[in-house]
C-alpha positions, 0 to 999 in steps of 0.5 A: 743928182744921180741916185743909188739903191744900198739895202732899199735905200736911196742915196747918191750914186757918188756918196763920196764925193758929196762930201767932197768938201768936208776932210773932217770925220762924218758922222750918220745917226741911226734912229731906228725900233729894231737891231736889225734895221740899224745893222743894215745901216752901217752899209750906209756908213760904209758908202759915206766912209762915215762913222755910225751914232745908233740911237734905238727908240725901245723901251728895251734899251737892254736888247739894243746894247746886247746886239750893239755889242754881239755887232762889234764883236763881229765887225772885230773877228769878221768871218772868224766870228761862229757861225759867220760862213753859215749865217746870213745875216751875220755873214752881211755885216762880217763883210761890211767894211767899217772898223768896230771903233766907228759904230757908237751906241748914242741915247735911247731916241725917246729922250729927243722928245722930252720937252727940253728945247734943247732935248736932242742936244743935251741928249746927244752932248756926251757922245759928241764929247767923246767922239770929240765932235766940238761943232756937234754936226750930224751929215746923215740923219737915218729915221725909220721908226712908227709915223707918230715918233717919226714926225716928232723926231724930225720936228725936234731935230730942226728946232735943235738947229740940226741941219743934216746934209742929208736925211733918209727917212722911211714913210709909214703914209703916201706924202699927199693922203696923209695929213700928218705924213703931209705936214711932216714933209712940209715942215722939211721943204720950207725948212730948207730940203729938197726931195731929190728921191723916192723908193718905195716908202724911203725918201732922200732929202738934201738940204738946199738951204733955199728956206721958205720961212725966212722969206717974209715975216710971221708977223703980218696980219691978215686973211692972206698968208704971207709966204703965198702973197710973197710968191705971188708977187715975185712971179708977178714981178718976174712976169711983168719984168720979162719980155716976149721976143718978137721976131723981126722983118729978117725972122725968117732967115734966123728961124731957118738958121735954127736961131729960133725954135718953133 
């Protein structure tokens, strides 16, 4: 997958044809700790051609909706809006091309964490009801909030069922020398992603839907783990099953035709 920078984060050079596939609206869900990082987002959106569900995890919940608010307003009037000629900040989101009525201002993100087992989508349910999003589908999960929320976050949102087609998710530690940061990557690759790019601190997973926990049981007993004894013995069989050509008597003229590369 060829790749592209928007704002410092990476996503595919050729956003809309990914979704080639899906006719339907898409929808990106924000989950972020501060105003600013989820107004760069609808960047994001704009390159999907994608609507934005913003979900602050805050404890002030007030200070997100006063900005969700002064955000629409300048996505309505654009460079009309005061201040939009001289205020940079303000002037980046006038000028991003996405309409008010597709940015949406979802639940506050602690509210995943409860311990419902279907936290997130009760949580998410009157939003999708109003979007009228009847198969409850998020394409783009964007997660940039403190590596303690950020762990549990991803964690609920696959034990909800939620399989986005793509997640964005900032790393607060190195993915090898951190164990949490570790296990957290982890849990996405058996879960059915595939890294496919990293910058900086952000990380571009794709679901590829190659799930490694569904490859043998959790319920066999023994020393040894399952998932590793069951790899082992696919590339032992792969192994045992392959066999090395062996040039023939006329191997010299194939080696010179380039049949064979030495």
């Amino acid at each position: 997958m060829e790749i592209q920078l928007v704002e410092g984060y990476p996503i595919p050079k050729e956003p809309l044809s990914f979704f080639h596939f899906n006719q339907d609206a898409r929808y990106l869900l924000s989950i972020s700790e501060t105003p600013s990082t989820w107004q760069k987002d609808l960047i994001l959106a704009e390159r999907f051609f994608s609507e934005v569900i913003v979900c602050p995890f805050t404890d002030s919940m007030e200070t997100h909706t006063q900005a969700f608010e002064k955000t629409k307003d300048i996505l309505k009037q654009r460079m009309k809006y005061p201040g939009a000629k001289e205020d940079p900040e303000i002037k980046k989101i006038a000028k991003t091309w996405i309409l008010p009525t597709k940015v949406h201002l979802g639940p506050e993100a602690s509210t995943f964490l409860n311990h419902s087992e279907s936290s997130v989508k009760t949580s998410l349910q009157p939003v999708f009801e109003t979007l009228k999003n009847e198969s409850s589908t998020i394409h783009i999960l964007k997660i940039e909030v403190s590596e303690g929320k950020k762990s549990q976050l991803l964690y609920k949102f696959l034990d909800n069922g939620f399989r986005p087609s793509l997640i964005i998710v900032k790393w607060s530690y190195d993915l090898d020398d951190h164990i949490s940061t570790a296990h957290t990557a982890g849990h996405l690759l058996n879960s059915g992603y595939s890294l496919m790019h990293l910058e900086g601190d952000y990380a571009l997973y794709m679901y590829s839907v190659q799930v490694l926990y569904d490859t043998t049981s959790m319920k066999i007993i023994g020393l040894k783990n399952p998932m590793m004894e069951n790899l082992l013995q696919s590339v032992t069989e792969y192994m045992k099953n392959t066999k090395e050509t062996v040039p023939d008597e006329n191997s010299s003229s194939l080696i010179s035709s380039g049949t064979y590369a030495i």
